[in-house]
N, C-alpha and C positions, 0 to 999 in steps of 0.2 A: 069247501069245509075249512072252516079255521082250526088253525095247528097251532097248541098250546106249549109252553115251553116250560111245566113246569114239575117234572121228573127230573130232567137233565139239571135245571137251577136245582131239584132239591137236593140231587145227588153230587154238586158242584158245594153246595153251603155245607151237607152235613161232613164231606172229607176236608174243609176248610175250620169246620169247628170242632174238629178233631183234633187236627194240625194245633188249635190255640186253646186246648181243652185246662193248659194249668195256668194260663194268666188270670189274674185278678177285676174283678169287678167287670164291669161292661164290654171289657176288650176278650173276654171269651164267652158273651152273652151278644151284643150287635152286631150287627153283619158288618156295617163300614168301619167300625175301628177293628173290629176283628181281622177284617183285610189287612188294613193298614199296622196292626203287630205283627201278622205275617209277615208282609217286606219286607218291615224293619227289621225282624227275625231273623231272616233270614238272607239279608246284607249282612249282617251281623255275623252270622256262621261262617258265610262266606272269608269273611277277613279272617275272623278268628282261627279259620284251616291255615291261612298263608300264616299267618303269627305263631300259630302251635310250632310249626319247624324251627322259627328262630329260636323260641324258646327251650328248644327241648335240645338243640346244639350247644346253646350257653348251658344246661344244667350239665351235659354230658362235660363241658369245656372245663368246668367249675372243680366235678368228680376225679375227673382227671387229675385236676392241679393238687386236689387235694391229694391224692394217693400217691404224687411222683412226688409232692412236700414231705409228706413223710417216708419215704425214700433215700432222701437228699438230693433233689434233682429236681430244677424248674420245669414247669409245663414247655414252656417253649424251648427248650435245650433236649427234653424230652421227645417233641413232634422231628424236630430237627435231626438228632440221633435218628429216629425211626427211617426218617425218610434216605438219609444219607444211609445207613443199611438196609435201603428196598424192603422197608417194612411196609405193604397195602393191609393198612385195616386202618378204619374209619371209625371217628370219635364213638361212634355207637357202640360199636364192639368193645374198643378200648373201654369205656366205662363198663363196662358188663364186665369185663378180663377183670375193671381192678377190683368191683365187687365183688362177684362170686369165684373167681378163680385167682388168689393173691398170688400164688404160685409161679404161672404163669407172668402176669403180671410183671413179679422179681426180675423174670429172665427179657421180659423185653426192657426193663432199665436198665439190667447191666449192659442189654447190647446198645440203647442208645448211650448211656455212657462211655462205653468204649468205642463208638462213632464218631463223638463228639466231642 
């Protein structure tokens, strides 16, 4: 008996045109460019994760600067204070402290100031 294979292709195409249900024109209508946005999709994503962390340490890097400029105190006289008084917290935090918690904040400049 011949063994057809066309359940598995269909249930292979319909979660691939799922995957490519909001591009444009033929490449979420044909089967072979619809493949082919896939990949490239999802190369795509792929980089774009390792890029997200770059970018998200430079915004925190930036917030920072800003908050210890108006302070009176560079960024980097600021990390430097921190670390020479065994301050461990990581740019994430510190941008979070100088948003929502200025308070805070105040007291880790005085201490890198008087560290440094």
């Amino acid at each position: 008996m011949r063994v057809k294979n066309s359940v598995p292709k269909l249930r292979s195409k319909r979660r691939l045109m799922r995957k490519v249900k909001g591009a444009r024109g033929g490449r979420s209508k044909l089967l072979k460019t619809a493949k082919e946005t896939l990949i490239r999709a999802e190369a795509f994503a792929t980089r774009h994760r390792r890029t997200k962390k770059r970018t998200m340490r430079s915004l925190w890097i930036v917030r920072i600067n800003a908050a210890c400029r108006n302070r009176g105190i560079t960024y980097g006289r600021f990390i430097d204070g921190l670390k020479k008084s065994n301050v461990d917290l990581d740019r994430k935090a510190l941008s979070e402290l100088a948003i929502r918690d200025t308070a805070a904040f105040d007291q880790l400049v005085e201490l890198a100031k008087k560290a440094s």
